[in-house]
Structures are given as structure tokens and as C-alpha cells.
TIMI-2910 file (N, C-alpha, C, CB; in pm, 1 decimal, decimal comma, always signed):
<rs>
+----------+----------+----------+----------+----------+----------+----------+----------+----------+----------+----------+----------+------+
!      n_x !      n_y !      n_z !     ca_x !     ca_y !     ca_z !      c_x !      c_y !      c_z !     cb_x !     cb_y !     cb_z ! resn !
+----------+----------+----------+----------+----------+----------+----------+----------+----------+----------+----------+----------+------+
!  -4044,0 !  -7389,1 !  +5035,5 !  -4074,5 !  -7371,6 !  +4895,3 !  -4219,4 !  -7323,6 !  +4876,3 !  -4050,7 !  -7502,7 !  +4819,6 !  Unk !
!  -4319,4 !  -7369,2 !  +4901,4 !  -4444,0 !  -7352,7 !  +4899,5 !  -4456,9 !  -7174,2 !  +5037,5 !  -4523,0 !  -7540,3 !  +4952,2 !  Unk !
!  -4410,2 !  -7205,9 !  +5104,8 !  -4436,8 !  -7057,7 !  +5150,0 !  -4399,7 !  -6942,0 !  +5077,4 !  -4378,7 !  -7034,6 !  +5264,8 !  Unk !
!  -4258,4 !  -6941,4 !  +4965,4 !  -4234,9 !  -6843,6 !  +4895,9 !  -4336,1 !  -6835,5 !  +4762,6 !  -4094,2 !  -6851,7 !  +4869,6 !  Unk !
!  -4369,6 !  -6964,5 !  +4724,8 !  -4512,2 !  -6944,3 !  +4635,3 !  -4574,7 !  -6839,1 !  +4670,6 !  -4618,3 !  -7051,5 !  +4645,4 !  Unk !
!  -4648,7 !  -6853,7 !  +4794,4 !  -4757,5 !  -6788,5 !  +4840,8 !  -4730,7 !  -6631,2 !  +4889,0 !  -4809,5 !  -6874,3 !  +4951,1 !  Unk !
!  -4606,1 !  -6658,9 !  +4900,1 !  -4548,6 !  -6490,4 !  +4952,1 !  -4567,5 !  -6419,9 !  +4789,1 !  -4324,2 !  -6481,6 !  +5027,6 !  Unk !
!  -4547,0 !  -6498,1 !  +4684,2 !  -4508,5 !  -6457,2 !  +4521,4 !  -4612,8 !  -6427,9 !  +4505,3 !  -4454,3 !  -6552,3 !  +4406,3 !  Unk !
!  -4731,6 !  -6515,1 !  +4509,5 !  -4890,9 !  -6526,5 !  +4465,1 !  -4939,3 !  -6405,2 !  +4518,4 !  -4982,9 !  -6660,5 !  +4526,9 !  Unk !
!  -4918,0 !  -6409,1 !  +4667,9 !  -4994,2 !  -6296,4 !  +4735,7 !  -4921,3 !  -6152,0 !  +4661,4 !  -4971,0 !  -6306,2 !  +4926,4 !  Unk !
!  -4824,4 !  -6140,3 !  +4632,6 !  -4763,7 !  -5998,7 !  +4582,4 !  -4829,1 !  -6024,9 !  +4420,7 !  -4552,8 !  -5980,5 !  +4596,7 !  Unk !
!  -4822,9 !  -6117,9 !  +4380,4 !  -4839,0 !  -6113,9 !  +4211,6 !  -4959,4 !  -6057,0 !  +4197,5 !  -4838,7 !  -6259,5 !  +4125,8 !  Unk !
!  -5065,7 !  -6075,6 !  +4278,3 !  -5233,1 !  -6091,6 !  +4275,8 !  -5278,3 !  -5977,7 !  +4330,5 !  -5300,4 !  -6216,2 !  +4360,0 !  Unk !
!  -5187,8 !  -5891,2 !  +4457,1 !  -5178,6 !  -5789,9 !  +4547,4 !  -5299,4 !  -5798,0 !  +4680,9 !  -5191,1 !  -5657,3 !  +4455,7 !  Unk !
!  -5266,7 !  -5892,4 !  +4714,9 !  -5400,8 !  -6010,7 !  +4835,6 !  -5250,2 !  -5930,1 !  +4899,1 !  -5458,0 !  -6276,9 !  +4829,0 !  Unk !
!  -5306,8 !  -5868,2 !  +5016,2 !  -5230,4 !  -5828,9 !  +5161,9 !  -5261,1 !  -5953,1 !  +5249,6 !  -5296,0 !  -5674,3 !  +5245,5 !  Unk !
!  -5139,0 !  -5948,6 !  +5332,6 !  -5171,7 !  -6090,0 !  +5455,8 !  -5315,5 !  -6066,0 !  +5518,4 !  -5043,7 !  -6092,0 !  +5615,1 !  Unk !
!  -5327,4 !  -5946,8 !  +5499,9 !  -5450,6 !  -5897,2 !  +5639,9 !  -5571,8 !  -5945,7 !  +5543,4 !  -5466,6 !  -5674,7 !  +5701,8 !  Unk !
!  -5568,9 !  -5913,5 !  +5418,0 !  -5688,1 !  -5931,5 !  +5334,2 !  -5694,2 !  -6113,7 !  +5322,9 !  -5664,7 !  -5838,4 !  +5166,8 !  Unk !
!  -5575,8 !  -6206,1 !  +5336,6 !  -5592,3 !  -6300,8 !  +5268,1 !  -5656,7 !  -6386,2 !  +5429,9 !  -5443,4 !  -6349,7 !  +5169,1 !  Unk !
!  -5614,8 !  -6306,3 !  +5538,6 !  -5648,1 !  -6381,1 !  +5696,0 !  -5798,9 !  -6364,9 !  +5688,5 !  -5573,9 !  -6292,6 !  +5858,2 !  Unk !
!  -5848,2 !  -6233,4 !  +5684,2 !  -5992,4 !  -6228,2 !  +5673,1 !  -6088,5 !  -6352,4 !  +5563,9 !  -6011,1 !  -6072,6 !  +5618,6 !  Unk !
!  -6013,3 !  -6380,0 !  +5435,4 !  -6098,0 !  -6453,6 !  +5392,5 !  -6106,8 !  -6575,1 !  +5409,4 !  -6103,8 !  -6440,3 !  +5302,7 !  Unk !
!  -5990,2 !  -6630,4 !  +5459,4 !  -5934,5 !  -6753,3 !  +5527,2 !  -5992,5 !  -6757,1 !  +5692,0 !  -5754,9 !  -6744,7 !  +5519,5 !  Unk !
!  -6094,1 !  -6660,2 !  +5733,9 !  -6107,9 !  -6634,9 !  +5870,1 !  -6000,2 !  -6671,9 !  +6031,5 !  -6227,1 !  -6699,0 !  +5873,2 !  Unk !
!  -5875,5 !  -6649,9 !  +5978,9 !  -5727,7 !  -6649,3 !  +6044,1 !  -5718,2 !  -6513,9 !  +6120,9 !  -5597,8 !  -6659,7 !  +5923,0 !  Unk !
!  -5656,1 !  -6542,1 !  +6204,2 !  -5580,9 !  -6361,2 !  +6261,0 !  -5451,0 !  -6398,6 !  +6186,2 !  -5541,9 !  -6314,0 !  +6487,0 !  Unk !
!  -5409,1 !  -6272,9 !  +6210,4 !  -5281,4 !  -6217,3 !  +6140,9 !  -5136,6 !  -6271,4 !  +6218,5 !  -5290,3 !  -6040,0 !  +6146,6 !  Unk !
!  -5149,1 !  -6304,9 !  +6300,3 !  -4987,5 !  -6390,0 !  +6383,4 !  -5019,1 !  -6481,3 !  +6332,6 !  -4948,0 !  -6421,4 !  +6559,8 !  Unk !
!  -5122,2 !  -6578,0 !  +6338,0 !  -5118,3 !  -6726,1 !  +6269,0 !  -5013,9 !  -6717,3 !  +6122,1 !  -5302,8 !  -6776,2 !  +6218,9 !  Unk !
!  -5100,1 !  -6597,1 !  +6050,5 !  -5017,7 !  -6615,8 !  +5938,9 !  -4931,6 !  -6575,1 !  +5931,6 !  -5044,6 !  -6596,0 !  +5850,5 !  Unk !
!  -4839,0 !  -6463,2 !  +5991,0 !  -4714,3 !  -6430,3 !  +5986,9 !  -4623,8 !  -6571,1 !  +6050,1 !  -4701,1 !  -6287,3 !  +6070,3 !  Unk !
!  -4665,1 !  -6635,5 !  +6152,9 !  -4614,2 !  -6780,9 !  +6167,5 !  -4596,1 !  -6858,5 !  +6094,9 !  -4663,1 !  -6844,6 !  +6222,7 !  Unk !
!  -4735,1 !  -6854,9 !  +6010,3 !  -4670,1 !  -6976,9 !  +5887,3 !  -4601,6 !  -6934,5 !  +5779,2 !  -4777,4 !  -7060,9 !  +5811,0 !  Unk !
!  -4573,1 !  -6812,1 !  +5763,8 !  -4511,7 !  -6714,4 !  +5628,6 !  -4359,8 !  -6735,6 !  +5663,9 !  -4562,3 !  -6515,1 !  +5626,7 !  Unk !
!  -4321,7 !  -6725,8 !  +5814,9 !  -4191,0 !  -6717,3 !  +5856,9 !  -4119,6 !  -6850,8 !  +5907,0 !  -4190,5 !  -6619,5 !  +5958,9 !  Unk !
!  -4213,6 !  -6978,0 !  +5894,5 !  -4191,1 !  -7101,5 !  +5907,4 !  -4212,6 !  -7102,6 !  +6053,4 !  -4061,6 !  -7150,3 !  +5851,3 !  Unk !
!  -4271,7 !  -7001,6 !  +6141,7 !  -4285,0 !  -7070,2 !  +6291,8 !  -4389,1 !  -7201,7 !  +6275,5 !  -4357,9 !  -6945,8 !  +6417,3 !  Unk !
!  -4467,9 !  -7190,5 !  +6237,1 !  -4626,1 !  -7302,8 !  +6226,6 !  -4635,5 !  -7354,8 !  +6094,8 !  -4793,9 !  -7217,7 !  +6250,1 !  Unk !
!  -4715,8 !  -7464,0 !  +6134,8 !  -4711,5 !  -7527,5 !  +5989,1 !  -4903,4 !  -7521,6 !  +6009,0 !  -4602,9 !  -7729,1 !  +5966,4 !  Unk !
!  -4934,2 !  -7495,7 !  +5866,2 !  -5064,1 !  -7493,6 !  +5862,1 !  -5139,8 !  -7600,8 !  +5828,6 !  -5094,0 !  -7410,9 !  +5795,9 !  Unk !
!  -5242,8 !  -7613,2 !  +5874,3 !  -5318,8 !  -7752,9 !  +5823,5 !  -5350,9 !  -7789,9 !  +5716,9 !  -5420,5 !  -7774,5 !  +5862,1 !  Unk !
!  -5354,3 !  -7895,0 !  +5657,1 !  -5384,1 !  -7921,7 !  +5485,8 !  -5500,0 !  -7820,6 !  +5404,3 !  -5452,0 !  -8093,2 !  +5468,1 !  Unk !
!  -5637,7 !  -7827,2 !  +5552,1 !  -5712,8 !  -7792,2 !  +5496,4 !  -5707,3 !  -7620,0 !  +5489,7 !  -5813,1 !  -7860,8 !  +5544,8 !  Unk !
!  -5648,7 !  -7547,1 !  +5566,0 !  -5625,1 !  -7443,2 !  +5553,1 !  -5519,5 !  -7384,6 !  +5455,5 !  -5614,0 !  -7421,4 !  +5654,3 !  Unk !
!  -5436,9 !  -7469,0 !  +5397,7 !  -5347,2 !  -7451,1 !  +5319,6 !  -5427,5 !  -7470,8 !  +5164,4 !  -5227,5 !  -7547,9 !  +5361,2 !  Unk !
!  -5515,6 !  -7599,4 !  +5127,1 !  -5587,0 !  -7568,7 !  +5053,3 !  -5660,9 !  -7437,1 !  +4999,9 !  -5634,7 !  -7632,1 !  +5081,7 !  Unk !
!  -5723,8 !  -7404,5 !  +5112,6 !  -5802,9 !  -7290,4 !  +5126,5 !  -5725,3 !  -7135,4 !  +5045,2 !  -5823,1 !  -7278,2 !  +5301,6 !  Unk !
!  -5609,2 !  -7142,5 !  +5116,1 !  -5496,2 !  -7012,7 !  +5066,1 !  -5496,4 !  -7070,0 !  +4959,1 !  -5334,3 !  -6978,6 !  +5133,2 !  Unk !
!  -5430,5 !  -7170,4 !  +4876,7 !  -5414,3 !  -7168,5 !  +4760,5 !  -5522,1 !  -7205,5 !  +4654,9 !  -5320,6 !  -7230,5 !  +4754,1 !  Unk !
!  -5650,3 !  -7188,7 !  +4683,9 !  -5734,1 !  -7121,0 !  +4600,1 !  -5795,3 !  -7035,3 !  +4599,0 !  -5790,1 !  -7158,1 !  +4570,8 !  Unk !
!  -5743,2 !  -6914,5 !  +4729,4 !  -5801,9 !  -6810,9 !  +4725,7 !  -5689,7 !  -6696,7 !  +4578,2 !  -5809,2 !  -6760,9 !  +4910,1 !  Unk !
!  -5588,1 !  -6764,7 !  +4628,0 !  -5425,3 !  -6706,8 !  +4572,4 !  -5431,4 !  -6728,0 !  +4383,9 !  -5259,0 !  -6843,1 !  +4660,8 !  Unk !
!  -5538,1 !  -6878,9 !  +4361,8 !  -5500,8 !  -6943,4 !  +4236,4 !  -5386,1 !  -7027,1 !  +4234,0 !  -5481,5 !  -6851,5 !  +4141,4 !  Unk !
!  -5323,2 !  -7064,8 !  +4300,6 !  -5225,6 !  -7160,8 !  +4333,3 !  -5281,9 !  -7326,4 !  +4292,1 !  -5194,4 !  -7138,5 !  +4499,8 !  Unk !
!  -5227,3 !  -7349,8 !  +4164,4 !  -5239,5 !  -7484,4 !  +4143,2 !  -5111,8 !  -7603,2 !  +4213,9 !  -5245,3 !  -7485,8 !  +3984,3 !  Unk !
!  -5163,8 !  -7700,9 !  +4217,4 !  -5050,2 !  -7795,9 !  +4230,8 !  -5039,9 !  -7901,2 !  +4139,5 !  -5050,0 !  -7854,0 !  +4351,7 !  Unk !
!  -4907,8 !  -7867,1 !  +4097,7 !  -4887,7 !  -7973,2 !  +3942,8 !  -4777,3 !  -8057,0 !  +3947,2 !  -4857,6 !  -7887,9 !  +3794,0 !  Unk !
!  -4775,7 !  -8202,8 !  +3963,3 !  -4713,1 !  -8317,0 !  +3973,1 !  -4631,4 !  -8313,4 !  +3874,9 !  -4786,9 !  -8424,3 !  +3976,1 !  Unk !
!  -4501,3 !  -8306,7 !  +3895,0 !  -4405,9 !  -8369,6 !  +3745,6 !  -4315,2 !  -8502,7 !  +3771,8 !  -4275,2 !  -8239,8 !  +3687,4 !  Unk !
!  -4408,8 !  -8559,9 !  +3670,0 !  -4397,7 !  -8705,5 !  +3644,5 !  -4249,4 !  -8733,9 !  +3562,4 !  -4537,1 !  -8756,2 !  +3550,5 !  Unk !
!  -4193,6 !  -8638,3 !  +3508,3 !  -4080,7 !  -8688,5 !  +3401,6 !  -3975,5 !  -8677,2 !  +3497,3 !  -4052,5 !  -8594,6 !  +3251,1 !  Unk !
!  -3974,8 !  -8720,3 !  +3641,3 !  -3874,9 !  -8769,6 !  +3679,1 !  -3892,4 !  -8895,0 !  +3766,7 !  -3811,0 !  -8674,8 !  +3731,2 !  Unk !
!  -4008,0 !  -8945,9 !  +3730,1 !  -4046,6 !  -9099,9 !  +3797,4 !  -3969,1 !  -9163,9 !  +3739,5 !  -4187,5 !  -9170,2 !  +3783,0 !  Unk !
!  -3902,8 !  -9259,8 !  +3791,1 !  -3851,7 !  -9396,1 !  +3783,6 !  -3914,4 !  -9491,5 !  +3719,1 !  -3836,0 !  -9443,9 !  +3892,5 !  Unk !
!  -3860,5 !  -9535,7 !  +3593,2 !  -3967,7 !  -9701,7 !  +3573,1 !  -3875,6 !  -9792,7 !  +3596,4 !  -4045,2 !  -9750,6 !  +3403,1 !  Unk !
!  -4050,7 !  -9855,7 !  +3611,7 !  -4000,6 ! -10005,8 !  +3736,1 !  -3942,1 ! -10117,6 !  +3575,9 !  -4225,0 ! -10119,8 !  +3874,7 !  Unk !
+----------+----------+----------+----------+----------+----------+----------+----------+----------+----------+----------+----------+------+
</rs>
């Protein structure tokens, strides 16, 4: 789910993989790995993409359970 975000973001915004590895200082297999689900990326590098992208993360609460 979150990888097709970023596949969306990166086309919505027009950030090429190659442009988004350079600013993320990544080579380009890393990220085709994590784009294609070979690798999973580290929190902190995943942070990183999704504020280079504008990628917020927004909690929805209206399906919590009350106790």
C-alpha cells in the first residue's frame, strides 16, 4: 500500500526514481527493490522519501473500538 503511494506521489510531483535516490543519497537498485517489494526500507529512510514526496501520514480514528 504505501509503496503505490509513493509510486503515485513520485508521478503526481514528477520526482524520477533517479532524482528521488540522489536526494535520499540511495543508488538506484536499492530503490527499484523497495518499489518492487524485494527490500524493505528503513523507517528512517522511508521518512525521508515521504517528505521529500509530501507524503503525510494520517491516522483514522473512526474506526477505533471503544472500550
Amino acid at each position: 500500500m504505501i509503496r503505490e503511494t509513493i509510486k503515485e506521489a513520485m508521478q503526481l510531483k514528477g520526482v524520477s526514481a533517479a532524482s528521488l535516490c540522489r536526494q535520499m543519497n540511495i543508488n538506484e537498485a536499492t530503490m527499484s527493490n523497495y518499489l518492487h517489494g524485494k527490500y524493505q526500507m528503513s523507517a528512517g529512510k522511508l521518512e525521508t522519501m515521504m517528505q521529500i514526496l509530501g507524503i503525510r501520514l494520517i491516522i483514522d480514528k473512526s474506526n477505533d473500538k471503544k472500550k
